[in-house]
Residue, then its C-alpha position, 0 to 999 in steps of 0.5 A: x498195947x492193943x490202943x498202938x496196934x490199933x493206932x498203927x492199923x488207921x494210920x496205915x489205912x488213912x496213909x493208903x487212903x491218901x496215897x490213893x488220892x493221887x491216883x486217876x479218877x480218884x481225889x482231888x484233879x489237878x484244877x482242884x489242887x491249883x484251885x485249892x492252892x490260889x485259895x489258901x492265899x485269900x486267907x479265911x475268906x476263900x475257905x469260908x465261901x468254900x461249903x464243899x461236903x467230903x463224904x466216906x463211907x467205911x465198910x466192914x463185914x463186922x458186926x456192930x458190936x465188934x471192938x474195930x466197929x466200935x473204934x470205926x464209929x469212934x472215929x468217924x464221930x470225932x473226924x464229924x465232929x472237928x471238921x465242923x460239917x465238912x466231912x460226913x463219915x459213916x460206918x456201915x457194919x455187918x456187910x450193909x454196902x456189901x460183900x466185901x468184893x462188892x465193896x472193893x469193887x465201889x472203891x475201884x469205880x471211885x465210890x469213896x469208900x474205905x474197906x478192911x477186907x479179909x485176907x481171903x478178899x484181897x489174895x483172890x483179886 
């Protein structure tokens, strides 16, 4: 039971994630989107020519032996790890970026980072 709430919670979080990429200032711009469609038709070539590295830092005022800090580095070791070098996941716990307005206000600027902040965190902004 606690494996599906947990699983639910990230799949909330990467479906927020995602759905912020659209945004201005934020994920791909339009010439990457066309960019990144005119190279799915080269085929395996284009993607080997492209060596871009996606970078997220995931933030939580947790410690490093809380249970969502263990499943953090769980899965920033997997997404590591099948994205063969692409992507550079990185769990920082016990409040290392920041406090967590500090944090959310990174994501604001457009540091891709991802928070779970506290419910006090997201009612007083």
């Amino acid at each position: 039971m606690k494996k599906r709430i947990l699983a639910t919670v990230m799949a909330a979080a990467m479906l927020a994630m995602t759905a912020c990429s659209g945004m201005p200032g934020m994920g791909a711009t339009a010439a990457q989107t066309q960019a990144a469609a005119e190279g799915a038709e080269g085929g395996e070539a284009a993607a080997a020519a492209d060596d871009t590295v996606y970078e997220l830092r995931i933030s939580t005022s947790q410690t490093e032996q809380a249970l969502i800090t263990r499943n953090y580095q769980k899965l920033a070791d997997t997404l590591n790890e099948k994205s063969e070098g692409r992507l550079k996941v990185s769990v920082f716990p016990a409040g290392q970026l920041g406090t967590d307005e500090d944090v959310l206000e990174q994501g604001i600027q457009g540091v891709n980072v991802a928070l779970t902040p506290t419910l006090p965190v997201l009612v007083s902004t």
